[in-house]
KEDREN-916319 format. One line per field, with one value per residue (C-alpha): residue in one letter; chain; residue number from 1; x, y, z. Coordinates in steps of 0.25 Angstrom, whole numbers, plus 5000, padded with zeros to 4 digits. Layout:
BEGIN
code	(a_...) .
unit	(A_...) .
pos	(NUM_...) .
c1	(X_...) .
c2	(Y_...) .
c3	(Z_...) .
END
This chain:
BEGIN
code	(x_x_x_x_x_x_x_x_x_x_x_x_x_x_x_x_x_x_x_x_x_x_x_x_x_x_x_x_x_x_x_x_x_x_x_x_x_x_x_x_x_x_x_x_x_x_x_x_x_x_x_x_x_x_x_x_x_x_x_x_x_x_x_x_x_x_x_x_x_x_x_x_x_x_x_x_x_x_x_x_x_x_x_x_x_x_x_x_x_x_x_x_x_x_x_x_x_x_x_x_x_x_x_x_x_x_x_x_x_x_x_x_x_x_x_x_x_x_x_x_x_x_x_x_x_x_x_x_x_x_x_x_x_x_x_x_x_x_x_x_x_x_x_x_x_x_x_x_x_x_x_x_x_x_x_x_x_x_x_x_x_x_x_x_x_x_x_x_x_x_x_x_x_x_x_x_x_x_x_x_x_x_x_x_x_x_x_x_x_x_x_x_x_x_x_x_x_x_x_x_x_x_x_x_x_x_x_x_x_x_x_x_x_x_x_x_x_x_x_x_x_x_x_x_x_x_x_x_x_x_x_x_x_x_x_x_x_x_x_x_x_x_x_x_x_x_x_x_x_x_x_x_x_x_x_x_x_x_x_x_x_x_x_x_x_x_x_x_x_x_x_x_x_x_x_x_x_x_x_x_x_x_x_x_x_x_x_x_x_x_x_x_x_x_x_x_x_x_x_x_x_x_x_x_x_x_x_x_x_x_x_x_x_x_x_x_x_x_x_x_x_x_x_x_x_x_x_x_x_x_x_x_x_x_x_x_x_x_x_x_x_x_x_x_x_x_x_x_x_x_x_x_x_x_x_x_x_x_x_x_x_x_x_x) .
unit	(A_A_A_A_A_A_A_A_A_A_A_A_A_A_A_A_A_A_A_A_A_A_A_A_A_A_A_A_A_A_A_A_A_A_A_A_A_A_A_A_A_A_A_A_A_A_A_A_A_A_A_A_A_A_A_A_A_A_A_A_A_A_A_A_A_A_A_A_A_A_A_A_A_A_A_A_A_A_A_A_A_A_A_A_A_A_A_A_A_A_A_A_A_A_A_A_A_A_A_A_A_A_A_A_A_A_A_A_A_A_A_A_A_A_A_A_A_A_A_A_A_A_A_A_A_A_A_A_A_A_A_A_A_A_A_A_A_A_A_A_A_A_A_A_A_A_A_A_A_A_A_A_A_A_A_A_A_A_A_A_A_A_A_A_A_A_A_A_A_A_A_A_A_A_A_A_A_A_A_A_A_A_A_A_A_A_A_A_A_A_A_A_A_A_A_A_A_A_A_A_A_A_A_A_A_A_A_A_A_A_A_A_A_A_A_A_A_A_A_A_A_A_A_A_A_A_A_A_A_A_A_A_A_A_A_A_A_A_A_A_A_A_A_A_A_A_A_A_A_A_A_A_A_A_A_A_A_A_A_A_A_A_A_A_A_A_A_A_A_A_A_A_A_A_A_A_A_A_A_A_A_A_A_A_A_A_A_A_A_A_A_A_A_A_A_A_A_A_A_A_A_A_A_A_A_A_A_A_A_A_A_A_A_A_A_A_A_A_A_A_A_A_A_A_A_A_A_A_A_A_A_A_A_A_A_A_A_A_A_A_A_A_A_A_A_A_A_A_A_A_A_A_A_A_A_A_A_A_A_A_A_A_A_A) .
pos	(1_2_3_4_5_6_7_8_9_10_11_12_13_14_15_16_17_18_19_20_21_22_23_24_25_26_27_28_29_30_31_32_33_34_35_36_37_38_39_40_41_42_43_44_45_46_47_48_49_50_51_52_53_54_55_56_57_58_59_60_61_62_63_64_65_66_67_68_69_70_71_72_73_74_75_76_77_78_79_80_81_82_83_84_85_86_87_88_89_90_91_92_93_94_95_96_97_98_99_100_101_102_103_104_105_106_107_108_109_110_111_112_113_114_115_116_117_118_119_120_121_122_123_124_125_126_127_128_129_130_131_132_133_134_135_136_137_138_139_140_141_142_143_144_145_146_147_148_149_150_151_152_153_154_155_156_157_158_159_160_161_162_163_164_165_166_167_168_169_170_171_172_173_174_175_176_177_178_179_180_181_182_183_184_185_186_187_188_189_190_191_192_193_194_195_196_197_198_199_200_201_202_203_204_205_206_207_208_209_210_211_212_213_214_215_216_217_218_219_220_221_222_223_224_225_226_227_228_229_230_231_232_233_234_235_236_237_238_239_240_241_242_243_244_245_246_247_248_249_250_251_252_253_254_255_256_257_258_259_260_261_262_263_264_265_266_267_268_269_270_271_272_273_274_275_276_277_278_279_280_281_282_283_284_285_286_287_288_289_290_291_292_293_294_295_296_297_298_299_300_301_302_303_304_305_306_307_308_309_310_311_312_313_314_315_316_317_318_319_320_321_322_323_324_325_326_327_328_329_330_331_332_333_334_335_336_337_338_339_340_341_342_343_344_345_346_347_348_349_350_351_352_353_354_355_356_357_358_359_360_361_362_363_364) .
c1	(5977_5965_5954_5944_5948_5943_5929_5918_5902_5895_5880_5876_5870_5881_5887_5885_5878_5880_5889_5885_5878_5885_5899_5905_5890_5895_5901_5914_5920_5932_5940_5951_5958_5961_5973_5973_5968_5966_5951_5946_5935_5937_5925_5919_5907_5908_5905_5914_5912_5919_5931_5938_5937_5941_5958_5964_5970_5981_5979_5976_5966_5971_5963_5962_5960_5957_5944_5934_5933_5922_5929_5916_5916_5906_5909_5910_5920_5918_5924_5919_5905_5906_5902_5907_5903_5914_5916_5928_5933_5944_5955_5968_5974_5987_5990_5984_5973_5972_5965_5963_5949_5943_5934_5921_5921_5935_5934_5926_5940_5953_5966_5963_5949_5940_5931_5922_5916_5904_5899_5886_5883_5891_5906_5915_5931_5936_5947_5957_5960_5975_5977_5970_5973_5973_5961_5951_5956_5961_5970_5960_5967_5956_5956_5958_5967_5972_5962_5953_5952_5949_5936_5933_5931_5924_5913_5912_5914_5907_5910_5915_5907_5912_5905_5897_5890_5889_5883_5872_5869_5873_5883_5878_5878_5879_5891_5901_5900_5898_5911_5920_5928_5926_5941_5943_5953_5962_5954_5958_5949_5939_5933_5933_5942_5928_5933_5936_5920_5915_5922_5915_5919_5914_5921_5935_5934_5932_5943_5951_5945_5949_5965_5964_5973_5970_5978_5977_5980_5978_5974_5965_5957_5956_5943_5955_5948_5934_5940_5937_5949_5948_5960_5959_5971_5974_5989_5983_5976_5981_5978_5973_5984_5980_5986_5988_5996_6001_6009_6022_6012_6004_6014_6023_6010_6003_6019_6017_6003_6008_6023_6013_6006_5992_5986_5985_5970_5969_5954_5952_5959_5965_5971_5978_5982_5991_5996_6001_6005_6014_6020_6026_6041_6048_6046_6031_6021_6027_6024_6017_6010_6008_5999_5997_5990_5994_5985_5984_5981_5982_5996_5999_6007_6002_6011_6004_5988_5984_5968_5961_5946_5939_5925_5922_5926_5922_5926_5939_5943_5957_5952_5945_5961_5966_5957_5960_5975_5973_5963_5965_5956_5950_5947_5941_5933_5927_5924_5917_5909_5903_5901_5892_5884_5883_5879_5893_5892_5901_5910_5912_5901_5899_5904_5919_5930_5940_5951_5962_5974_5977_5990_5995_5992_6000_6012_6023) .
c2	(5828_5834_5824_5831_5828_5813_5818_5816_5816_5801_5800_5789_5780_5777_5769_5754_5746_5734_5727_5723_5710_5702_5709_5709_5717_5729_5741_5746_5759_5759_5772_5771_5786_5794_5788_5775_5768_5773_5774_5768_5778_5785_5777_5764_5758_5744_5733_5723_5712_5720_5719_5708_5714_5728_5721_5714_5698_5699_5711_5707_5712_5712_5710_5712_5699_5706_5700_5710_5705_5710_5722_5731_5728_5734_5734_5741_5749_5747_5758_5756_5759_5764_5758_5762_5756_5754_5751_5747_5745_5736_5742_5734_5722_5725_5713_5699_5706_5721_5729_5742_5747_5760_5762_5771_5779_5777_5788_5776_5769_5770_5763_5749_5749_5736_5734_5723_5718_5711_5704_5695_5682_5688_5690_5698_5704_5712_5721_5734_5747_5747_5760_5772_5776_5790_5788_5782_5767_5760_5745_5735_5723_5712_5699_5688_5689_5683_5674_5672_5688_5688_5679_5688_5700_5692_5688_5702_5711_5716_5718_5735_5740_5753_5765_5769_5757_5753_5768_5763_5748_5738_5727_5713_5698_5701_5712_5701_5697_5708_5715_5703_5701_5687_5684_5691_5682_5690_5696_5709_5720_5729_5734_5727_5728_5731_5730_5717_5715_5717_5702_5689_5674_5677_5690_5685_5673_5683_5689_5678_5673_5686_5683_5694_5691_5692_5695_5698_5707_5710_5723_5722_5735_5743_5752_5765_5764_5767_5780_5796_5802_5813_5821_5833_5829_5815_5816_5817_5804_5791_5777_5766_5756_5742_5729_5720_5712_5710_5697_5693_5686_5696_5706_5699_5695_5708_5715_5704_5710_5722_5720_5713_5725_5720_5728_5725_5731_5733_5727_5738_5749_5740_5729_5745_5748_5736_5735_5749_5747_5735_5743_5755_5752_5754_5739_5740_5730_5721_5711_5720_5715_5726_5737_5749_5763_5767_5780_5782_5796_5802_5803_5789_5779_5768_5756_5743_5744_5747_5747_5747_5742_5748_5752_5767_5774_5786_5801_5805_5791_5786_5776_5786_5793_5779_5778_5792_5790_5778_5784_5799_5808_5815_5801_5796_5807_5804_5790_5792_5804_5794_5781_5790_5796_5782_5774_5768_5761_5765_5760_5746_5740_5748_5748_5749_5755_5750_5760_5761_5772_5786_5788_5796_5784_5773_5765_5771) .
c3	(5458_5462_5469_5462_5447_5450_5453_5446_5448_5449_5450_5461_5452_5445_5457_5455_5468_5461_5450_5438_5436_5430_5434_5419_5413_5420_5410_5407_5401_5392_5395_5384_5386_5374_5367_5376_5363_5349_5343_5355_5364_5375_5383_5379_5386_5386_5398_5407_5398_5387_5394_5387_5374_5379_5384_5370_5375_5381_5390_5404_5416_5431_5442_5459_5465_5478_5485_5492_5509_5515_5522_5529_5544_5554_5569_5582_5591_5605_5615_5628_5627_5614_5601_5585_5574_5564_5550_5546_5529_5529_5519_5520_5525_5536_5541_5545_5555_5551_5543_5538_5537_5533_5547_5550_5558_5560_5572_5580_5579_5587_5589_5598_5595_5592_5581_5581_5567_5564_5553_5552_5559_5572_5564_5572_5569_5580_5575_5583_5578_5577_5569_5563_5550_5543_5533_5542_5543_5554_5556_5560_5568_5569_5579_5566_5557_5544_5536_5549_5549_5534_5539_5548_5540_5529_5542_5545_5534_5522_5509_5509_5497_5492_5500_5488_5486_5501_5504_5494_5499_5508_5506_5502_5500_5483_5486_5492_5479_5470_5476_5472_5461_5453_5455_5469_5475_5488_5501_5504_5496_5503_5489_5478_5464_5457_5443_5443_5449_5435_5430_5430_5426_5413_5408_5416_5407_5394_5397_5398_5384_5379_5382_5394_5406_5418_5430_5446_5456_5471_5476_5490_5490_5500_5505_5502_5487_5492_5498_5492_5489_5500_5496_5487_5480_5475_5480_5494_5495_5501_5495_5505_5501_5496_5496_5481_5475_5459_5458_5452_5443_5438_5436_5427_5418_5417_5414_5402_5399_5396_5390_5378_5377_5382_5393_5409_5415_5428_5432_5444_5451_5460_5449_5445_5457_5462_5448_5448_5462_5456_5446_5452_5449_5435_5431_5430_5437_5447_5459_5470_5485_5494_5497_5486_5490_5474_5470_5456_5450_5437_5431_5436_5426_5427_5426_5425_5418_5405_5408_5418_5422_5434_5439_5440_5453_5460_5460_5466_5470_5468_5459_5450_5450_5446_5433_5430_5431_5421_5411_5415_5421_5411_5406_5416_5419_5405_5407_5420_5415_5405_5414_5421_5412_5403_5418_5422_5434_5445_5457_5462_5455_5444_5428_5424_5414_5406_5406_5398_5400_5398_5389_5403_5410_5402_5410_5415) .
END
Protein backbone atom coordinates (compact mmCIF):
# COMPACT_ATOMS: atom_id res chain seq x y z
CA UNK A 1 0.00 0.00 0.00
CA UNK A 2 0.93 3.46 -0.54
CA UNK A 3 2.85 5.31 2.41
CA UNK A 4 1.02 8.30 1.64
CA UNK A 5 -2.72 6.95 2.33
CA UNK A 6 -1.77 7.19 6.28
CA UNK A 7 -0.95 10.85 6.12
CA UNK A 8 -2.85 13.36 7.50
CA UNK A 9 -2.45 17.04 8.61
CA UNK A 10 -1.68 17.67 12.51
CA UNK A 11 -1.64 21.19 13.90
CA UNK A 12 1.43 21.52 16.42
CA UNK A 13 -0.65 22.22 19.16
CA UNK A 14 -2.22 19.35 19.46
CA UNK A 15 0.91 17.60 20.56
CA UNK A 16 0.65 16.93 24.31
CA UNK A 17 4.11 18.13 26.50
CA UNK A 18 2.65 16.82 29.29
CA UNK A 19 0.29 13.91 30.69
CA UNK A 20 -2.71 14.61 32.12
CA UNK A 21 -3.05 15.39 35.74
CA UNK A 22 -4.17 13.16 37.29
CA UNK A 23 -3.32 10.20 34.57
CA UNK A 24 -6.98 8.52 34.34
CA UNK A 25 -8.74 12.66 33.61
CA UNK A 26 -7.46 12.36 30.29
CA UNK A 27 -10.06 11.83 27.20
CA UNK A 28 -10.87 8.95 25.32
CA UNK A 29 -12.61 8.43 21.84
CA UNK A 30 -14.81 5.52 21.13
CA UNK A 31 -14.38 4.51 17.37
CA UNK A 32 -16.97 1.54 17.01
CA UNK A 33 -16.91 0.92 13.02
CA UNK A 34 -20.07 0.67 11.23
CA UNK A 35 -21.69 -2.58 11.83
CA UNK A 36 -19.14 -3.46 14.92
CA UNK A 37 -22.23 -2.86 17.24
CA UNK A 38 -25.68 -2.30 16.29
CA UNK A 39 -27.36 1.40 17.18
CA UNK A 40 -24.26 2.24 18.82
CA UNK A 41 -22.38 5.70 17.15
CA UNK A 42 -19.65 5.88 14.87
CA UNK A 43 -17.57 8.30 17.53
CA UNK A 44 -18.36 8.81 21.15
CA UNK A 45 -16.32 11.31 23.19
CA UNK A 46 -16.07 9.88 26.67
CA UNK A 47 -12.97 10.14 29.30
CA UNK A 48 -10.36 7.27 30.64
CA UNK A 49 -12.43 6.99 33.80
CA UNK A 50 -15.25 5.74 31.47
CA UNK A 51 -13.35 2.78 30.63
CA UNK A 52 -14.80 0.25 33.03
CA UNK A 53 -18.36 0.77 31.89
CA UNK A 54 -17.44 0.85 28.34
CA UNK A 55 -15.99 -3.53 28.74
CA UNK A 56 -19.12 -5.55 30.14
CA UNK A 57 -17.62 -8.22 33.37
CA UNK A 58 -15.93 -10.77 32.28
CA UNK A 59 -14.02 -9.33 29.25
CA UNK A 60 -10.42 -8.78 30.15
CA UNK A 61 -7.68 -5.95 29.52
CA UNK A 62 -3.99 -6.85 28.72
CA UNK A 63 -1.23 -4.99 29.59
CA UNK A 64 2.91 -4.57 28.87
CA UNK A 65 4.71 -4.90 31.99
CA UNK A 66 7.77 -3.46 30.31
CA UNK A 67 9.66 -0.79 32.41
CA UNK A 68 11.15 2.39 30.61
CA UNK A 69 15.41 2.59 31.45
CA UNK A 70 16.91 5.54 31.03
CA UNK A 71 18.30 4.81 27.47
CA UNK A 72 19.71 8.51 25.99
CA UNK A 73 23.57 8.53 26.63
CA UNK A 74 25.84 11.35 25.54
CA UNK A 75 29.60 10.82 25.09
CA UNK A 76 32.80 11.30 23.08
CA UNK A 77 34.76 9.48 20.25
CA UNK A 78 38.29 9.95 20.61
CA UNK A 79 40.53 9.29 17.32
CA UNK A 80 43.94 10.53 17.70
CA UNK A 81 43.53 14.12 18.16
CA UNK A 82 40.17 14.15 17.22
CA UNK A 83 37.08 14.52 19.04
CA UNK A 84 33.10 13.60 18.07
CA UNK A 85 30.43 13.79 20.05
CA UNK A 86 28.11 11.01 19.89
CA UNK A 87 24.69 10.31 20.86
CA UNK A 88 23.63 7.04 20.99
CA UNK A 89 19.65 5.55 21.65
CA UNK A 90 19.92 2.26 23.01
CA UNK A 91 17.27 -0.15 21.03
CA UNK A 92 17.77 -3.63 21.89
CA UNK A 93 19.28 -6.06 24.25
CA UNK A 94 21.97 -8.72 22.40
CA UNK A 95 23.44 -10.23 25.04
CA UNK A 96 24.66 -9.78 28.67
CA UNK A 97 27.05 -6.70 27.55
CA UNK A 98 25.66 -5.36 24.02
CA UNK A 99 23.42 -3.20 22.89
CA UNK A 100 21.89 -1.90 19.90
CA UNK A 101 21.50 1.87 19.71
CA UNK A 102 20.36 4.26 17.21
CA UNK A 103 23.64 6.63 16.97
CA UNK A 104 24.10 10.49 15.73
CA UNK A 105 26.00 10.99 13.59
CA UNK A 106 26.47 7.62 13.05
CA UNK A 107 29.15 8.79 10.25
CA UNK A 108 31.56 9.81 13.60
CA UNK A 109 31.59 5.90 14.33
CA UNK A 110 33.52 3.09 12.87
CA UNK A 111 34.09 -0.63 13.75
CA UNK A 112 36.69 -0.70 16.93
CA UNK A 113 36.03 2.68 18.07
CA UNK A 114 35.51 3.83 21.81
CA UNK A 115 32.64 5.81 23.14
CA UNK A 116 33.04 7.06 26.57
CA UNK A 117 29.60 7.97 28.27
CA UNK A 118 28.99 10.52 31.00
CA UNK A 119 26.26 11.03 33.18
CA UNK A 120 26.31 13.42 36.43
CA UNK A 121 28.29 13.25 39.52
CA UNK A 122 31.35 12.00 37.12
CA UNK A 123 29.51 8.52 35.90
CA UNK A 124 31.31 7.01 33.08
CA UNK A 125 30.53 3.59 30.54
CA UNK A 126 33.10 3.01 28.03
CA UNK A 127 31.72 0.77 25.34
CA UNK A 128 33.40 -0.45 21.30
CA UNK A 129 31.74 -0.31 18.16
CA UNK A 130 31.61 -3.97 17.11
CA UNK A 131 29.39 -3.60 14.11
CA UNK A 132 27.64 -1.25 11.68
CA UNK A 133 24.14 -1.71 10.76
CA UNK A 134 22.10 -0.81 7.75
CA UNK A 135 19.78 1.75 9.19
CA UNK A 136 22.03 3.87 11.22
CA UNK A 137 22.72 1.75 14.36
CA UNK A 138 25.55 0.10 15.50
CA UNK A 139 26.50 -3.19 18.26
CA UNK A 140 27.69 -1.35 21.39
CA UNK A 141 29.99 -3.75 23.48
CA UNK A 142 30.30 -1.90 27.05
CA UNK A 143 33.07 -2.86 29.96
CA UNK A 144 30.18 -4.18 32.49
CA UNK A 145 27.91 -6.34 31.95
CA UNK A 146 24.92 -7.95 33.29
CA UNK A 147 23.08 -6.29 36.31
CA UNK A 148 26.34 -4.21 37.12
CA UNK A 149 25.91 -2.92 33.42
CA UNK A 150 22.21 -2.22 33.96
CA UNK A 151 23.56 0.19 36.86
CA UNK A 152 25.61 1.76 34.76
CA UNK A 153 23.43 2.95 32.28
CA UNK A 154 20.73 3.93 34.90
CA UNK A 155 24.01 6.34 36.21
CA UNK A 156 24.52 7.80 32.92
CA UNK A 157 21.63 7.69 31.01
CA UNK A 158 18.30 9.67 30.54
CA UNK A 159 15.19 8.84 30.02
CA UNK A 160 14.79 8.91 25.67
CA UNK A 161 11.54 10.96 25.31
CA UNK A 162 10.07 10.74 21.90
CA UNK A 163 11.79 13.29 19.37
CA UNK A 164 8.59 15.51 19.17
CA UNK A 165 8.39 16.20 22.70
CA UNK A 166 12.37 16.24 23.38
CA UNK A 167 12.61 18.92 20.09
CA UNK A 168 10.21 21.12 22.46
CA UNK A 169 11.87 20.80 25.87
CA UNK A 170 14.40 19.09 27.80
CA UNK A 171 14.19 15.95 29.85
CA UNK A 172 13.27 16.27 33.67
CA UNK A 173 13.23 15.00 37.25
CA UNK A 174 9.05 14.93 36.72
CA UNK A 175 9.55 12.85 33.26
CA UNK A 176 11.19 9.65 35.14
CA UNK A 177 8.20 9.55 36.51
CA UNK A 178 5.62 10.74 34.14
CA UNK A 179 6.92 8.19 31.35
CA UNK A 180 6.23 5.21 33.81
CA UNK A 181 3.60 3.01 33.86
CA UNK A 182 1.92 2.33 37.60
CA UNK A 183 2.46 -1.38 37.05
CA UNK A 184 5.87 -1.29 35.08
CA UNK A 185 7.59 -4.14 36.29
CA UNK A 186 10.59 -5.57 33.43
CA UNK A 187 13.71 -3.15 32.32
CA UNK A 188 14.13 -3.21 29.06
CA UNK A 189 12.07 -0.34 27.17
CA UNK A 190 13.45 2.73 25.58
CA UNK A 191 9.75 4.25 25.09
CA UNK A 192 7.30 3.59 27.01
CA UNK A 193 3.90 1.46 26.37
CA UNK A 194 1.88 4.97 26.77
CA UNK A 195 -1.39 3.69 26.94
CA UNK A 196 -1.17 2.05 29.80
CA UNK A 197 0.31 5.81 31.39
CA UNK A 198 -3.37 6.83 31.43
CA UNK A 199 -4.12 4.06 34.72
CA UNK A 200 -3.86 4.90 38.26
CA UNK A 201 -4.60 2.76 41.62
CA UNK A 202 -7.91 4.09 41.47
CA UNK A 203 -9.27 3.37 38.23
CA UNK A 204 -7.13 -0.26 38.26
CA UNK A 205 -9.16 -0.87 41.32
CA UNK A 206 -12.69 0.15 39.45
CA UNK A 207 -11.91 -2.11 36.91
CA UNK A 208 -11.55 -4.70 39.00
CA UNK A 209 -14.79 -3.95 40.90
CA UNK A 210 -16.33 -4.02 37.79
CA UNK A 211 -15.40 -7.97 37.10
CA UNK A 212 -12.88 -6.75 34.39
CA UNK A 213 -9.77 -9.16 34.27
CA UNK A 214 -6.62 -8.09 34.08
CA UNK A 215 -3.78 -9.77 32.50
CA UNK A 216 0.25 -9.28 31.50
CA UNK A 217 2.51 -9.21 28.74
CA UNK A 218 5.99 -8.23 28.12
CA UNK A 219 7.09 -6.37 25.15
CA UNK A 220 10.55 -4.13 25.55
CA UNK A 221 10.10 -1.27 23.11
CA UNK A 222 12.37 -0.54 21.05
CA UNK A 223 13.46 3.22 19.76
CA UNK A 224 12.34 1.48 15.79
CA UNK A 225 8.68 2.73 16.85
CA UNK A 226 9.85 6.50 16.99
CA UNK A 227 11.17 5.91 13.29
CA UNK A 228 9.22 7.81 9.98
CA UNK A 229 8.42 5.24 7.61
CA UNK A 230 10.89 6.42 4.78
CA UNK A 231 9.75 4.17 2.11
CA UNK A 232 7.06 5.01 -0.53
CA UNK A 233 5.46 1.82 -0.19
CA UNK A 234 4.65 -0.06 3.02
CA UNK A 235 5.98 -3.45 1.55
CA UNK A 236 9.42 -1.81 1.49
CA UNK A 237 9.81 -0.97 5.13
CA UNK A 238 11.67 -3.18 7.76
CA UNK A 239 10.50 -3.27 11.39
CA UNK A 240 13.28 -2.95 14.13
CA UNK A 241 12.53 -6.28 15.90
CA UNK A 242 11.64 -6.32 19.64
CA UNK A 243 11.98 -8.75 22.39
CA UNK A 244 8.46 -9.97 24.62
CA UNK A 245 7.05 -12.44 26.19
CA UNK A 246 3.20 -14.03 26.65
CA UNK A 247 3.34 -16.77 29.06
CA UNK A 248 1.83 -20.19 29.21
CA UNK A 249 -0.31 -18.56 31.96
CA UNK A 250 -1.71 -15.90 30.08
CA UNK A 251 -2.36 -17.51 27.09
CA UNK A 252 -4.42 -20.16 28.30
CA UNK A 253 -6.62 -17.51 30.30
CA UNK A 254 -7.17 -15.06 27.69
CA UNK A 255 -8.13 -18.27 25.16
CA UNK A 256 -10.81 -18.68 28.00
CA UNK A 257 -11.82 -15.15 27.80
CA UNK A 258 -12.67 -15.36 24.61
CA UNK A 259 -14.18 -19.24 24.16
CA UNK A 260 -17.11 -17.40 26.68
CA UNK A 261 -17.62 -14.83 24.32
CA UNK A 262 -16.34 -11.94 26.52
CA UNK A 263 -13.69 -9.72 24.76
CA UNK A 264 -9.72 -9.57 25.09
CA UNK A 265 -8.38 -5.39 24.64
CA UNK A 266 -5.08 -4.99 24.11
CA UNK A 267 -4.20 -1.78 26.49
CA UNK A 268 -1.45 -0.35 23.76
CA UNK A 269 0.03 -1.31 20.40
CA UNK A 270 2.60 -3.18 22.08
CA UNK A 271 0.19 -5.42 24.45
CA UNK A 272 -1.25 -6.12 20.21
CA UNK A 273 1.82 -6.71 18.79
CA UNK A 274 3.33 -9.60 20.95
CA UNK A 275 -0.09 -11.03 21.14
CA UNK A 276 -0.42 -11.18 17.45
CA UNK A 277 2.99 -12.37 17.50
CA UNK A 278 1.97 -15.32 19.82
CA UNK A 279 -0.82 -16.33 17.76
CA UNK A 280 0.56 -16.98 14.23
CA UNK A 281 -0.27 -20.69 13.84
CA UNK A 282 -3.58 -22.27 13.39
CA UNK A 283 -4.39 -22.92 17.15
CA UNK A 284 -4.67 -19.36 17.80
CA UNK A 285 -2.69 -17.60 20.75
CA UNK A 286 -0.05 -19.61 22.44
CA UNK A 287 3.30 -19.35 24.65
CA UNK A 288 5.63 -17.03 22.92
CA UNK A 289 9.44 -15.63 24.26
CA UNK A 290 11.54 -14.06 21.50
CA UNK A 291 11.96 -11.26 19.44
CA UNK A 292 9.02 -9.91 16.99
CA UNK A 293 9.60 -7.30 14.07
CA UNK A 294 5.66 -8.05 13.24
CA UNK A 295 4.23 -5.19 10.84
CA UNK A 296 0.67 -4.92 10.57
CA UNK A 297 -1.07 -3.27 7.66
CA UNK A 298 -4.59 -3.06 6.47
CA UNK A 299 -5.96 -6.51 5.24
CA UNK A 300 -4.40 -8.11 8.32
CA UNK A 301 -6.58 -10.78 10.27
CA UNK A 302 -6.20 -10.51 13.42
CA UNK A 303 -6.03 -13.36 15.54
CA UNK A 304 -5.94 -12.55 19.18
CA UNK A 305 -7.85 -8.83 20.35
CA UNK A 306 -11.23 -7.79 20.21
CA UNK A 307 -10.45 -4.02 21.15
CA UNK A 308 -7.92 -2.14 21.41
CA UNK A 309 -7.10 1.05 23.53
CA UNK A 310 -4.18 3.43 22.37
CA UNK A 311 -3.16 7.03 22.27
CA UNK A 312 -3.09 8.79 19.02
CA UNK A 313 0.04 8.36 16.69
CA UNK A 314 1.43 10.28 13.86
CA UNK A 315 0.97 10.35 10.13
CA UNK A 316 2.40 7.72 8.15
CA UNK A 317 3.89 5.64 11.17
CA UNK A 318 3.54 2.01 11.42
CA UNK A 319 1.40 2.39 14.30
CA UNK A 320 -0.93 4.60 12.61
CA UNK A 321 -1.08 1.28 9.73
CA UNK A 322 -1.75 -0.86 12.78
CA UNK A 323 -5.06 1.04 14.01
CA UNK A 324 -6.10 1.41 10.50
CA UNK A 325 -5.81 -2.46 9.90
CA UNK A 326 -7.99 -2.72 13.07
CA UNK A 327 -10.65 -0.20 12.60
CA UNK A 328 -10.06 0.55 8.88
CA UNK A 329 -8.59 3.31 7.06
CA UNK A 330 -11.43 5.26 6.11
CA UNK A 331 -12.38 4.83 9.84
CA UNK A 332 -9.73 5.96 11.18
CA UNK A 333 -9.37 8.87 9.04
CA UNK A 334 -12.60 9.75 10.59
CA UNK A 335 -11.86 9.54 14.05
CA UNK A 336 -8.74 11.45 13.76
CA UNK A 337 -10.15 14.29 11.65
CA UNK A 338 -12.65 14.81 14.59
CA UNK A 339 -9.89 14.46 17.61
CA UNK A 340 -8.41 17.42 15.99
CA UNK A 341 -11.01 19.66 15.32
CA UNK A 342 -12.78 18.85 18.99
CA UNK A 343 -9.01 19.46 20.80
CA UNK A 344 -7.63 15.78 21.11
CA UNK A 345 -4.51 15.56 22.70
CA UNK A 346 -2.01 13.84 20.84
CA UNK A 347 1.30 11.32 21.07
CA UNK A 348 2.85 10.08 24.21
CA UNK A 349 1.12 12.02 26.62
CA UNK A 350 -1.70 12.96 25.10
CA UNK A 351 -5.73 11.68 25.07
CA UNK A 352 -6.72 8.24 23.78
CA UNK A 353 -9.21 5.84 21.74
CA UNK A 354 -11.10 2.92 22.54
CA UNK A 355 -11.43 1.04 19.28
CA UNK A 356 -13.34 -1.66 18.34
CA UNK A 357 -13.08 -3.80 15.03
CA UNK A 358 -13.82 -3.42 11.39
CA UNK A 359 -16.07 -6.55 10.16
CA UNK A 360 -12.70 -6.98 7.78
CA UNK A 361 -10.81 -7.11 10.61
CA UNK A 362 -12.42 -9.84 12.90
CA UNK A 363 -10.22 -13.15 13.68
CA UNK A 364 -9.08 -15.26 11.42
Amino acid sequence: MRVDLFDFDLPNERIALRPARPRDSARMLVVRPEGSLAGAPDLQDRGVRDLPNLLEPGDALVFNDTKVIPAQLEGTRTRGDAVANISATLHLRASGDTWWAFVRPAKKLQTGDKVVFKGAEGAELAANVLEKGDAGDVLLRFDEKGPVLDAAIAAVGHIPLPPYIAQKRGEDAQDREDYQTVYAEKDGAVAAPTAGLHFTPELLDALDQRGIERHIVTLHVGAGTFLPVKSDETEDHKMHAEWGEVTAETATALKAVQARGNKVVAVGTTSLRILESAAQGDTGLEPFRGETSIFITPGYRFRAIDGLMTNFHLPRSTLFMLVSAFSGLETMQRAYAHAIETDYRFYSYGDSSLLFPAETAARG
